[in-house]
N, C-alpha and C positions, 0 to 999 in steps of 0.2 A: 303225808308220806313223801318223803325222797328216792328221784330214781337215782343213781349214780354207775354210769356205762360202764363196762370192762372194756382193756381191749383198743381197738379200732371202733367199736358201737357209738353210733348219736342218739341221741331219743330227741326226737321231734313232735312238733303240736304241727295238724294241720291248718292250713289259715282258709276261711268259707270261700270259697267259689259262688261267683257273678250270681245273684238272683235275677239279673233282668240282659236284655241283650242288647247290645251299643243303640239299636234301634229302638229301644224300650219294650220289649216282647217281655212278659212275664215270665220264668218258668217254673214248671212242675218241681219236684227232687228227683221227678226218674229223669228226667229231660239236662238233669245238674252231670258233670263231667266229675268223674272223680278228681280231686285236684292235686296236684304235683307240687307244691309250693307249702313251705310249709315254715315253722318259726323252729332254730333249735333251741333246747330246753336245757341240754346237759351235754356234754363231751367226754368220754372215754380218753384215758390217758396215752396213749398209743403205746409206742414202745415195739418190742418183738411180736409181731402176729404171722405164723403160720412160716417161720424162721424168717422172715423179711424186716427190717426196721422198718415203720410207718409214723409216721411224722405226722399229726394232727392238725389241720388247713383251715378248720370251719373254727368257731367262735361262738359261744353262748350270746342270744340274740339275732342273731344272723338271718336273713330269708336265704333259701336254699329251694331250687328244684330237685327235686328225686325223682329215680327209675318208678314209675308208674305202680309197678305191683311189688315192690321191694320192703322188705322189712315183718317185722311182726306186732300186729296191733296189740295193745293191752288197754285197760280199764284200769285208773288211780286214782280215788276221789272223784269220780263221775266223768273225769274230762279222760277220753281217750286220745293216747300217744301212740308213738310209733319210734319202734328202735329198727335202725339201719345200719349197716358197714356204712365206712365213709364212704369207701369207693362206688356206692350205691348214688352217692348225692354227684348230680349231676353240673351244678353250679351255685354261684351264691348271687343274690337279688341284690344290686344298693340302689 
């Protein structure tokens, strides 16, 4: 299945967060940080959103941080995404 964003919306994959700590400390999953970084997956076309034109910045591929609790999870084929506003995404990783 294919997602395809409306809109300003990204859908992003999250990317796993550190299993162990620079010091080699193993951790738990509850002890794991939810993680901000994420890969995008799909881009919405921008255009008119909320009568403002918005211009499209991120990139299919891209690593991106995101606002922490932003967006709406879903389930598709087993791997779960996350759709955001752009202006949700905080920056891009190179």
């Amino acid at each position: 299945m294919n997602v395809k964003p409306l809109g300003d919306r990204v859908v992003i994959k999250n990317i796993e967060a550190e299993e162990t700590t620079k010091s080699g400390i193993l951790l738990t999953g509850a002890a794991k940080e939810k993680p901000v970084m994420a890969e995008v997956l799909a881009v919405g076309p921008g255009g008119m959103v909320d009568g403002k034109e918005v211009v499209m910045n991120v990139k299919v591929g891209e690593k991106v941080i995101y606002s922490k609790y932003a967006g709406t999870e879903i389930k598709i084929d087993g791997k779960e995404l996350i759709i955001v506003r752009q202006n949700d995404i905080l920056a891009t990783v190179e």
